[in-house]
N, C-alpha and C positions, 0 to 999 in steps of 0.2 A: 173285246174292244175297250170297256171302262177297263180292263185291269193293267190294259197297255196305257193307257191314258194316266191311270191315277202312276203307273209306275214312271213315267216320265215328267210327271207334273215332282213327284218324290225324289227325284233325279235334280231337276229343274232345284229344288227349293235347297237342295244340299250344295249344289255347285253355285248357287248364287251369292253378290255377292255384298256385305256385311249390312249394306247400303238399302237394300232390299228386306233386309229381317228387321230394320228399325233401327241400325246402327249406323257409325259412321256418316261422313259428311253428306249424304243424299245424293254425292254430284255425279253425274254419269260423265265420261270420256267425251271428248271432241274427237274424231275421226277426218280427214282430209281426204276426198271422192275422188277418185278424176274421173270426170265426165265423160273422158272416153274409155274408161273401164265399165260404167254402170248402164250394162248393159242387160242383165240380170235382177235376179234377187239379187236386195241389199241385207233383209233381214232374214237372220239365223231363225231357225226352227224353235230352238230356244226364248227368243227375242219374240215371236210370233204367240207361244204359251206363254211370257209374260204377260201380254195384252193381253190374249184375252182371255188371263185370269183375272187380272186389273176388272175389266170391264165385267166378268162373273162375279166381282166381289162389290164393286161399285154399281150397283143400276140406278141410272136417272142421272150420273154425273154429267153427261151433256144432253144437249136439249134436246127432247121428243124429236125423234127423225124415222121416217118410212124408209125402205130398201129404193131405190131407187129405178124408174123404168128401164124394163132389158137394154131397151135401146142406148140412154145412156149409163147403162153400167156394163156394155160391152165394149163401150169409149175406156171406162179404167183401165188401161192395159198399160205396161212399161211403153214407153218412147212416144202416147199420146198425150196431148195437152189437158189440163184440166179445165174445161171451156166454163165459160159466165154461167149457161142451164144449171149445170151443175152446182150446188148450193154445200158448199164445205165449209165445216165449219172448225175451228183451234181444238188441236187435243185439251184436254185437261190438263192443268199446269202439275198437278199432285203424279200422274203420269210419266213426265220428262223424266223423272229423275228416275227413272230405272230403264230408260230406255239411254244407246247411245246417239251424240249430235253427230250427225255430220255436217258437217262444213258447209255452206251454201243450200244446203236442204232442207225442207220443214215436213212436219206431219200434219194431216187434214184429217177430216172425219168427212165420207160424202156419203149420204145414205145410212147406211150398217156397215159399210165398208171404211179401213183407215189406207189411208195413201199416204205414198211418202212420195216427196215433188221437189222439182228443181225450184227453189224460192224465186229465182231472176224470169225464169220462162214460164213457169208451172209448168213445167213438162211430166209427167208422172213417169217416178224411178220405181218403185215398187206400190205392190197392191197387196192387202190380207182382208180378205173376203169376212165379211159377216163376222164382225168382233163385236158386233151390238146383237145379236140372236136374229138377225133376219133370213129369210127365205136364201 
């Protein structure tokens, strides 16, 4: 398992790109959704071992956060709301720049979980479970 792991993370750092090794302009791509495509995952497997290498190399860049109770972290699901209980908080700005924008969407931290949400609704478009080492 680590050697699938490290071999993909080895993958990860060779196809990434310039922007990520400390070169080039930091700025990651704007992407355009359409809301009746995002029905699914948004973020690539790829995209998903970014983060949470980011967050394996960075600990403590956002604030002290517990996992969140079953009950609302079974609410995180794509096409639910991100409701008020739930306490989200701004990725890390140092973050954005390796991840791509899309258009009308933002990234949240709720828990040890990172969401990605429809900005205008909060609608939750994708989930990545436990990018902060929680349960």
């Amino acid at each position: 398992m680590r050697r699938a792991a490290a071999a993909a993370f080895m993958l990860l750092i060779a196809t990434v790109p310039p922007a990520f090794a400390g070169q080039g302009s930091g700025k990651a791509a704007t992407f355009i959704v359409n809301k009746s495509e995002v029905g699914g995952a948004v973020l690539s497997p790829a995209e998903e071992l970014t983060i949470r290498s980011y967050f394996d190399q960075n600990p403590g860049v956002v604030d002290e956060t517990a996992p969140l109770p079953p009950a609302l972290r079974d609410k995180l699901a794509p096409g639910s709301s991100l409701t008020p209980e739930i306490a989200a908080q701004a990725l890390p700005a140092s973050l954005y720049r390796y991840l791509p924008r899309y258009r009308g969407l933002k990234y949240r931290i709720a828990g040890t979980d990172l969401v990605l949400v429809e900005g205008a609704t909060e609608t939750v478009v994708d989930v990545v479970k436990d990018v902060l080492g929680g349960s």
